[in-house]
N, C-alpha and C positions, 0 to 999 in steps of 0.2 A: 725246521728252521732254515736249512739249506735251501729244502723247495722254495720255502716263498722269498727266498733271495734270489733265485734264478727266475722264480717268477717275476720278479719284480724286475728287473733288467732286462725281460723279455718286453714285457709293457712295454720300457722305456725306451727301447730298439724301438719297438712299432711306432710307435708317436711320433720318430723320429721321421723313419722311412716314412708313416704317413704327412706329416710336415715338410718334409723336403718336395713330396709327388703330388700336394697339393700346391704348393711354392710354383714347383715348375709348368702345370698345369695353367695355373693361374695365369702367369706370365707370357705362356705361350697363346693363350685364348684371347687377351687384351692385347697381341702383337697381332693375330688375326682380324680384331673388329679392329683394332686403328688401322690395317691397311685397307679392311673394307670398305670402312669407313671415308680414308680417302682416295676409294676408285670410286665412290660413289659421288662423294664431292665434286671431283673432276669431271665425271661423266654430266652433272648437275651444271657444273660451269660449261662444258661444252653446250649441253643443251638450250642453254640460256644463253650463248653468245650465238648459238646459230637462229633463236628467236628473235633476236636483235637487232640481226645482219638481216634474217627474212623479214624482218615486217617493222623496220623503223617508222615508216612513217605510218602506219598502224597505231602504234605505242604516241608517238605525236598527235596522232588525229580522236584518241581513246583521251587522253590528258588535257586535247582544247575541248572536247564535249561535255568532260565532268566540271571543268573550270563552267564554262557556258551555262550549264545547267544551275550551278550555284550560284553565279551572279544573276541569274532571272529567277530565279527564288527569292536572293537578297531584295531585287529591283520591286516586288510585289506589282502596286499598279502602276510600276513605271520600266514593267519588262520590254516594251519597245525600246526603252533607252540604255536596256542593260546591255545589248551588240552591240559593237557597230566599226566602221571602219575612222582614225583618226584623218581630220582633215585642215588643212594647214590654211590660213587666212594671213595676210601681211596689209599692212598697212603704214606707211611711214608720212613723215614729214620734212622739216628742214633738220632736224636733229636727231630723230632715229627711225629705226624701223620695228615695229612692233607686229611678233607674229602669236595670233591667236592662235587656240585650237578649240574641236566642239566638245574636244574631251575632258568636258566638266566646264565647259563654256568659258575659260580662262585663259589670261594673257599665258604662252607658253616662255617668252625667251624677247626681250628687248635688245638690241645692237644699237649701239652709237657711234654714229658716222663722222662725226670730228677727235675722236679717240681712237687710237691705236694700242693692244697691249702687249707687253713683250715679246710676244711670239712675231708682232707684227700682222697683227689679224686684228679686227677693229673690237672694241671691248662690247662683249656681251653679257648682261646680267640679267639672273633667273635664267639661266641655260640649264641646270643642274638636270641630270635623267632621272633624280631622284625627285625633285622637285613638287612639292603637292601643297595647294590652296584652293580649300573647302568649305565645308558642313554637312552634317546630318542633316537628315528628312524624314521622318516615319513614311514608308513606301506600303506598309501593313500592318497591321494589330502586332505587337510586338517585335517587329523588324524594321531594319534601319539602315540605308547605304549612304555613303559619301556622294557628293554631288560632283567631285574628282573622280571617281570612278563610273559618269552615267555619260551616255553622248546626248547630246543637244543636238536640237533640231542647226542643219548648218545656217552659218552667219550670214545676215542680210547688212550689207554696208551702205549707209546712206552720207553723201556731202553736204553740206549747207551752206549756207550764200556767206559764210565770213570764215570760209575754210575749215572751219572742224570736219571732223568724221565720226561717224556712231556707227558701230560694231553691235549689233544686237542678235545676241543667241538666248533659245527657249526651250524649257524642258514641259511635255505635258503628262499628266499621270491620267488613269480611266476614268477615276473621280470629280473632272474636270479642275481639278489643281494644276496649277502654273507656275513655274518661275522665270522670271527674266534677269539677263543676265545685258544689263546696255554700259557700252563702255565708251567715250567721246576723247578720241585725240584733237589737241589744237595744233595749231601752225604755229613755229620756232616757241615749242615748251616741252618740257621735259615731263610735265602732268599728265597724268588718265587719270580722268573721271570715270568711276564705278557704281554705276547704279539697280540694285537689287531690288526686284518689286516679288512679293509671294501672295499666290491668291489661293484662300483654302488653309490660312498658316496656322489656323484652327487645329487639323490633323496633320499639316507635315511636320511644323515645328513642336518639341516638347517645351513648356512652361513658358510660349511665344521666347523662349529665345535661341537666337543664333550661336551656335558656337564653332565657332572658324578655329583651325586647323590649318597652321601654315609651317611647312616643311622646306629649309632652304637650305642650299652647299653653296656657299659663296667661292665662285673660282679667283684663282691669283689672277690678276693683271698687271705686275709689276715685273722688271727682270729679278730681281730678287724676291722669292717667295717667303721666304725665313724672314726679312723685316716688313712684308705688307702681313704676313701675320700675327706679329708682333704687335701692328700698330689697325689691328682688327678686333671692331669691339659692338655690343649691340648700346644701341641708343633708343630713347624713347621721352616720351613728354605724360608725366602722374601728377594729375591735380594741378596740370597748366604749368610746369616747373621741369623744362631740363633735366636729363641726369642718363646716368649709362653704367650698363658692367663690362668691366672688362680682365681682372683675375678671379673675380666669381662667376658660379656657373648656372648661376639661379635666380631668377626673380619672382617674385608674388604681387602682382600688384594689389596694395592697401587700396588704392583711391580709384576714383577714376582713371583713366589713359586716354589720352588724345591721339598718339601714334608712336608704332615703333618702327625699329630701323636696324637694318645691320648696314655697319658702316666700316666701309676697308679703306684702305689709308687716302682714295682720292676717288672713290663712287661710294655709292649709297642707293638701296633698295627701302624706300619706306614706307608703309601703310598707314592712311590719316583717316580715321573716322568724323564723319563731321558731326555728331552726334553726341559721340564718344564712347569708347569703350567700355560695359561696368567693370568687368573681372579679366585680370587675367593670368599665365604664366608664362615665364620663359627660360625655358634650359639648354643650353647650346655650352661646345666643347671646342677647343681647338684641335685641328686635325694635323697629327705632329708628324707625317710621314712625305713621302719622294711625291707624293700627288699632285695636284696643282688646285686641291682643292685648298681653301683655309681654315674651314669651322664646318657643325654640324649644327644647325639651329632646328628647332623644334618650340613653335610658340601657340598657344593653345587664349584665344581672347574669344568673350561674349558679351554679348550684344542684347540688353531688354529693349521687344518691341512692345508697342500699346496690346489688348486685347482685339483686335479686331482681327476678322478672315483676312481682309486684304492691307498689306504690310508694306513698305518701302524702307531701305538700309540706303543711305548714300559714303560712296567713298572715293578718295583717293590713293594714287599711286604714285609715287617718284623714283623713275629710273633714271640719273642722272650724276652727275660730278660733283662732288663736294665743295661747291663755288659760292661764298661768303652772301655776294648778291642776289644770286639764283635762290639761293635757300630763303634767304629771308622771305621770298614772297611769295612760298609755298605753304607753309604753316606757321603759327606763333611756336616764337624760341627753335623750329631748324637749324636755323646760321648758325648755332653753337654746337651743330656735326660738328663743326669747322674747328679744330681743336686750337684755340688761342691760346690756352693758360686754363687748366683743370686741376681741381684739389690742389696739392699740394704748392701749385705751381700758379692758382689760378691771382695770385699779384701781381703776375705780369699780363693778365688778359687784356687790363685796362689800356696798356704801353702797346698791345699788339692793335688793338681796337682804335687807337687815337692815336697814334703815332707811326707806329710800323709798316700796317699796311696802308694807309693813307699815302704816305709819303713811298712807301714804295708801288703804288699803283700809279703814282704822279711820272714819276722816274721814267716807268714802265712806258709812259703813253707819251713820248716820246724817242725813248732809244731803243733799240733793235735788240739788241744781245743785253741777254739779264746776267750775265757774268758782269758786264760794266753797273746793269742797275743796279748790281749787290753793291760793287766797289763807291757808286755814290753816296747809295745806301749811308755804308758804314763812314765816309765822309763827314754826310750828317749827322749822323749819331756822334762822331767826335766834336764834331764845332758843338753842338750843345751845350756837351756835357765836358769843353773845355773851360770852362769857367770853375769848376771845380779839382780840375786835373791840372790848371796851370800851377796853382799853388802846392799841387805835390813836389812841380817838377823843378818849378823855382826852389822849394827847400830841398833837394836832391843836389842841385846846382851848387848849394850854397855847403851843402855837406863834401862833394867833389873838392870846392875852395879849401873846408878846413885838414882836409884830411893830411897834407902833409903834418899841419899842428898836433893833428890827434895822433900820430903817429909817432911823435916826438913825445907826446905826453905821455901814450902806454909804456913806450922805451924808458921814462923818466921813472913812472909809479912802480915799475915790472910786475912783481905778484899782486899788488896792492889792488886788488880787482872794485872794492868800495872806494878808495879814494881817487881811483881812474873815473870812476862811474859818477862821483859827483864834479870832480873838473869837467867832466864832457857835457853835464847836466849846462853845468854854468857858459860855457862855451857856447853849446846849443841857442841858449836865452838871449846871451851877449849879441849870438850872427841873427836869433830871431826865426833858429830853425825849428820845423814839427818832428821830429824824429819818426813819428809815425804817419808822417806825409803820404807817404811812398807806398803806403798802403789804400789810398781811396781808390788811386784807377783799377787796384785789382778788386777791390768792392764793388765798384761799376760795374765791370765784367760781369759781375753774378746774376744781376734780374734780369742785364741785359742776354747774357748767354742762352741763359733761361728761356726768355720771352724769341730770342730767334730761332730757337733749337725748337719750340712749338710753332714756329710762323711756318718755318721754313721744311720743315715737315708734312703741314698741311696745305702749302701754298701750292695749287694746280697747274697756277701761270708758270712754273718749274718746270712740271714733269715734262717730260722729254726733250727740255730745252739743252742744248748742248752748250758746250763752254771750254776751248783748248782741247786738249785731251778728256775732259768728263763728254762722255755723251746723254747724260741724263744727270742737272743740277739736283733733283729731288732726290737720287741714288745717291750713294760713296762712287765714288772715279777709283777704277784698278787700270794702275798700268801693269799686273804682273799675280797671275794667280798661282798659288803656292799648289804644292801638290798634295800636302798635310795641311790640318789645322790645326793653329798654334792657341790653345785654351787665352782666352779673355783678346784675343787679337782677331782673328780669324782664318780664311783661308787666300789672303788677297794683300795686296798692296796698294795705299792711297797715297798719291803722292801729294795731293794738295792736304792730307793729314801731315806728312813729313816736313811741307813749307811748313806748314802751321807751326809744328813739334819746332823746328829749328830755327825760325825768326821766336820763338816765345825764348828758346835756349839763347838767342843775341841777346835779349831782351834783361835775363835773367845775368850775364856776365855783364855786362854796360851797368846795370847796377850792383851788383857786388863792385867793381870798379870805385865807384862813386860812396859804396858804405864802407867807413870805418871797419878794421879789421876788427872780426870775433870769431874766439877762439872756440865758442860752444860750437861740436860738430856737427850736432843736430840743425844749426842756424846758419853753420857755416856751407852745409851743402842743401839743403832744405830747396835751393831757388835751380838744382839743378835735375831734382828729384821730382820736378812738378813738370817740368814738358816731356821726362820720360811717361809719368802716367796718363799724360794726354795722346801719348802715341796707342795707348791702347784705348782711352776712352775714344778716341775722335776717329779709330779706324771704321768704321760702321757708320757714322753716320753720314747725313746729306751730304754734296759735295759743294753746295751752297754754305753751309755754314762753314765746312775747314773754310772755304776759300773766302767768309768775310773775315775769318779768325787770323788769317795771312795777312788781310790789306789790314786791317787794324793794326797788327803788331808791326807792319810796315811802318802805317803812318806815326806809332808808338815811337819809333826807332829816329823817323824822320823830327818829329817834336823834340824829340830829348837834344836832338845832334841839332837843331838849331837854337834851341833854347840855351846851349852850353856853349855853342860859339858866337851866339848873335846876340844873342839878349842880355844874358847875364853879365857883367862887367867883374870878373874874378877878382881886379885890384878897388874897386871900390867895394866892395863886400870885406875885403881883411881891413881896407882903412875903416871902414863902417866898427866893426869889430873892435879894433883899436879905440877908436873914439869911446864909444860905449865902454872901454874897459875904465877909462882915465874917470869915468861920471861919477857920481856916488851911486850905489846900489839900492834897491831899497827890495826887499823880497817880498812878494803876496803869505797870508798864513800857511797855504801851502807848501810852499819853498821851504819859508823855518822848519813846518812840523816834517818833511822830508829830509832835511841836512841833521836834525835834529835824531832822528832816528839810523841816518845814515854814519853820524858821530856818535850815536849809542852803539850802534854795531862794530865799530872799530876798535872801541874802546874795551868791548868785551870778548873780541878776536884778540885785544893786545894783553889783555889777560890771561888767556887761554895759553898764550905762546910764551908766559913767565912763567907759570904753572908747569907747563911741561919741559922747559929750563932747567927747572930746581930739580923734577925728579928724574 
C-alpha cells in the first residue's frame, strides 16, 4: 500500500516537471518565431520599399498597360476609341463660354461671363472632375462601354450666317456603326442644342433604347455655402406638370418626363428632351461637409427609339441663371425653377406673379440701387393695403382716447374681472371701437412676409447687389462674425436683422401704450417676446427682406404717429362717446345673449363667495 503511494506521487512529480518543461518550451519557441517572424517582415518591407524607390515608374507604366488593355477589351469594335489623349474645344458667345471635350464627345464645364461667384471668379457649371454624361453601346457580343469613357474622333466647329455654332464630334466602330454627337450654340442664349444621330442602333443599342447616365456635383457659387445649400433642390417637368424634391432623396418617374434640373439657389443646369423622356430615376444627397461642393446627384433616364438601324435623339441644355423671363422661353413650366410660392406656401405665388415682381421690376428699371427699389417696393405694398390697416389704426386711436376712462373703470370694478369686461364691452360699442383691430396689420404681414421671403430669395436682380453696409442684398449683411456659433442664431451678426428686431420692439411698446391695461401675463408681455424671436428667425436670412422689414415698421410707426396727432381729433371722439351714451340703447341678439351669460356668470361667482362665507 505504501508503494503505490509513493508511486503515485512520483507520477504526479513527473507530470508536473513535464508540464512546466513543456510550458516553458512552448513559450520560448513562439518568442523565437515571433521575432523571426518579424526580421522577416521587416527585411520584406525593406525589400519592397527599395522596389519602389527603384522602379516607380515601372509600377506606373505596368498599371497604365493593365488599365489599357481592359478598356480595349471593354471597347470591342471600337478599340480605336478606347486610347486616346483628352482635348479641350471652347467656344463661346455673348453669355458664356462653353468648353467641350472628345472624351465622350461632351459639353465638359460651362462658364458665365456676366456672373461672378464668391470666390470672385466668374460662375462655372458642370465643372465637377467627377462629372459624367452618357450611355451604353454594345461594342461586342456581350460587352458594353460607356460613351463617357471612348474618345471621339476630334471636334469639327462650323459658323453659320445667323451666328450659331455647331460642334460636331464622331465615334466609328469596325462594323461601320456611328455615332454623332452635334451640338449648336446661339448668340446671347443660354441654350445648346444636342443632337444625337446613331447608325447601326440595331447592335449598339439594347431594346433601341438610350439609357443616359448623368453624374453631377453641383459647386457653391454663393458666399455662404450652408444656405445656397439649403435652398438646392432637383427640379424636373412628369407628364407636363412642374414639381421638385428637395428633403427626399429619391425619385421614380411614374409618367413621362420632359426634363430635369438641379437647381441651386440662383443657376440651374437642365436637360430638356424634346421627345421626352420614358423612364426614369433620381437619387442625389446633400453634401454636408467644408467642400464647396453641394449635392451628389446621380439620375439614370431612358429614351424609346423607333426600330430602325438609323436613330436620332434631340436635346437640350441650359446652363444659365435662374431668371423668371429667360426661363420661360426655354421649356414649358421652367419659370417655376424660380421659386415664387411652393407647397405650403404656394398662396403667395399668385401675389409674387402679379404683383411683386411686376411692380418691382417697374421700380428696378428706373432706379440704380435696389436697396431704394425695396424701400419703394414696400411703399407700395402699404398704400394698398392701407385701406384696410386704416381702420385698425383709427380704432387703436380711439382705444388711446378711452384709456384714461378705462383705467378709472378697472380702478372702480377692482377684482370684478366680468363686470370690468362687460363695461369695456359697452364702452367699446358706445366709441364704435374693434377691439381686435389692431390685429389685421399683423395678418397682412403673413402672406405678405411669406410671399417676399420667396421673391426675395430667388430674385437674381439681388444677388450681388450691394446696399450700405450689406454687400450682397440676396445674402444676410454681418457687420461682425462671432467666433462661436450660437445654436438657432448663428455665427454672425445682422444688423439690418437688429433695425428689424427693434423698430418691431417700437412698434410693440407704442401699442401696449394705446391698449388698455391686462393683467394676464401671458398677454401682458406676449408683444415683447415676438421681436426677440425675430432676432433669431431673421438672422439668416436675405438682407433684402430684414431691410423691407425695417422700412415697413418705419413707415408702421410713421402712420400711427400721424394718424394720432393729425387725423384723429381725441375731443370729438369722448364727445362722440358722450352723445351716444345720452341715446337709448338698443342691443343686437348677440349683445343680450353675451351680457346674458356674462350676468349668469356673476351671479354664480356671487354664490360661490356666500358659500364659502358660511363655512
Amino acid at each position: 500500500m505504501k508503494t503505490d503511494k509513493n508511486t503515485i506521487i512520483g507520477f504526479v512529480l513527473l507530470a508536473v516537471l513535464f508540464f512546466v518543461y513543456f510550458w516553458y518550451t512552448s513559450k520560448e519557441q513562439n518568442a523565437y518565431f515571433a521575432e523571426k517572424k518579424r526580421i522577416e517582415d521587416s527585411v520584406a518591407r525593406v525589400n519592397a520599399a527599395k522596389r519602389v524607390v527603384a522602379n516607380p515608374e515601372q509600377a506606373r507604366l505596368d498599371s497604365l498597360r493593365r488599365d489599357s488593355l481592359s478598356r480595349i477589351e471593354v471597347a470591342g469594335g471600337f478599340a480605336a476609341a478606347a486610347l486616346g489623349k483628352e482635348e479641350i474645344q471652347e467656344v463661346e458667345n455673348d453669355l458664356m463660354v462653353v468648353r467641350f471635350t472628345n472624351k465622350g464627345g461632351m459639353i465638359k464645364s460651362v462658364q458665365l461671363k456676366n456672373y461672378m461667384s464668391g470666390d470672385d471668379k466668374p460662375v462655372e457649371l458642370s465643372s465637377g472632375a467627377d462629372e459624367v454624361l452618357g450611355y451604353s453601346i454594345n461594342t461586342a457580343p456581350n460587352r458594353s462601354a460607356g460613351t463617357s469613357t471612348l474618345f471621339f474622333a476630334s471636334a469639327t466647329t462650323v459658323k453659320n450666317a445667323d451666328g450659331s455654332q455647331v460642334v460636331r464630334y464622331t465615334l466609328n466602330g469596325e462594323g461601320g456603326q456611328t455615332v454623332l454627337h452635334q451640338f449648336t450654340i446661339y448668340p446671347d442664349n443660354y441654350k445648346i442644342d444636342w443632337e444625337l444621330a446613331i447608325t447601326g442602333a440595331g447592335t449598339l443599342l439594347t431594346a433601341q433604347t438610350i439609357n443616359l447616365l448623368w453624374k453631377a456635383q453641383p459647386k457653391a457659387h454663393e458666399r455662404y455655402a450652408d444656405y445656397e445649400r439649403q435652398m438646392t433642390n432637383i427640379v424636373f417637368s412628369e407628364n407636363n406638370e412642374f414639381d421638385y424634391i428637395s428633403q427626399k432623396t429619391e425619385k421614380v418617374f411614374e409618367q413621362p418626363a420632359q426634363w430635369v434640373g438641379i437647381a441651386q439657389q440662383f443657376f440651374n443646369t437642365t436637360l430638356v428632351s424634346n421627345s421626352g423622356f420614358t423612364s426614369g430615376k433620381i437619387s442625389w444627397a446633400r453634401v454636408q461637409d467644408s467642400t464647396n461642393i453641394l449635392a451628389n446627384v446621380n439620375t439614370q433616364l431612358q429614351i424609346k427609339l423607333p426600330a430602325t438601324e438609323s436613330v436620332n435623339s434631340s436635346f437640350q441644355f441650359y446652363f444659365g441663371p435662374n431668371d423668371y423671363a429667360i426661363l420661360k422661353k426655354q421649356a414649358p413650366e421652367m419659370e417655376r425653377i424660380v421659386n415664387l410660392g411652393r407647397d405650403a406656401y404656394a398662396f403667395v405665388r399668385p401675389i409674387n406673379k402679379y404683383i411683386i415682381q411686376p411692380v418691382f421690376d417697374f421700380f428696378a428699371s428706373f432706379v440704380t440701387s435696389y436697396g431704394w427699389v425695396i424701400a419703394l417696393l414696400t411703399l407700395f405694398i402699404r398704400l394698398i393695403t392701407s385701406p384696410l390697416t386704416y381702420s385698425s389704426y383709427l380704432s387703436g386711436a380711439k382705444m388711446k382716447a378711452l384709456r384714461p376712462e378705462l383705467d378709472a373703470l378697472k380702478q372702480k370694478m377692482g377684482d370684478d374681472q366680468q363686470g370690468f369686461a362687460m363695461e369695456q364691452m359697452k364702452m367699446f360699442r358706445e366709441a364704435g371701437v374693434n377691439p381686435l383691430g389692431g390685429c389685421i396689420p399683423a395678418l397682412l404681414q403673413i402672406p405678405i412676409f411669406f410671399a417676399l421671403y420667396s421673391f426675395f430669395n430667388s430674385a437674381i436682380a439681388l444677388r450681388g447687389e450691394g446696399f450700405w453696409w450689406a454687400k450682397d442684398l440676396s445674402q444676410y449683411d454681418s457687420i461682425f462674425e462671432l467666433p462661436f456659433s450660437i445654436p438657432a442664431y448663428g455665427d454672425h451678426v445682422s444688423l439690418f436683422t437688429l433695425t428689424a428686431v427693434i423698430t418691431s420692439f417700437l412698434i410693440s411698446i407704442y401699442n401696449m401704450a394705446m391698449t388698455p391695461t391686462n393683467d394676464n401675463p401671458a398677454l401682458k408681455y406676449m408683444p415683447y417676446i415676438f421681436p426677440f424671436i425675430l432676432l433669431f428667425i431673421f438672422n439668416r436670412l436675405p438682407a433684402a427682406l430684414t431691410w423691407y422689414y425695417t422700412v415697413s415698421n418705419l413707415m408702421t410707426l410713421g402712420l400711427q404717429f400721424v394718424i394720432q396727432h393729425y387725423i384723429i381729433d381725441h375731443d370729438k371722439i369722448l364727445a362722440k362717446i358722450e352723445a351716444n351714451r345720452k341715446k337709448p340703447k338698443k342691443q343686437n341678439k348677440w349683445q343680450e345673449k353675451y351680457q346674458q351669460m356674462v350676468e349668469s356668470q356673476k351671479k354664480l361667482q356671487e354664490m360661490k363667495e356666500k358659500t364659502q362665507k358660511k363655512k
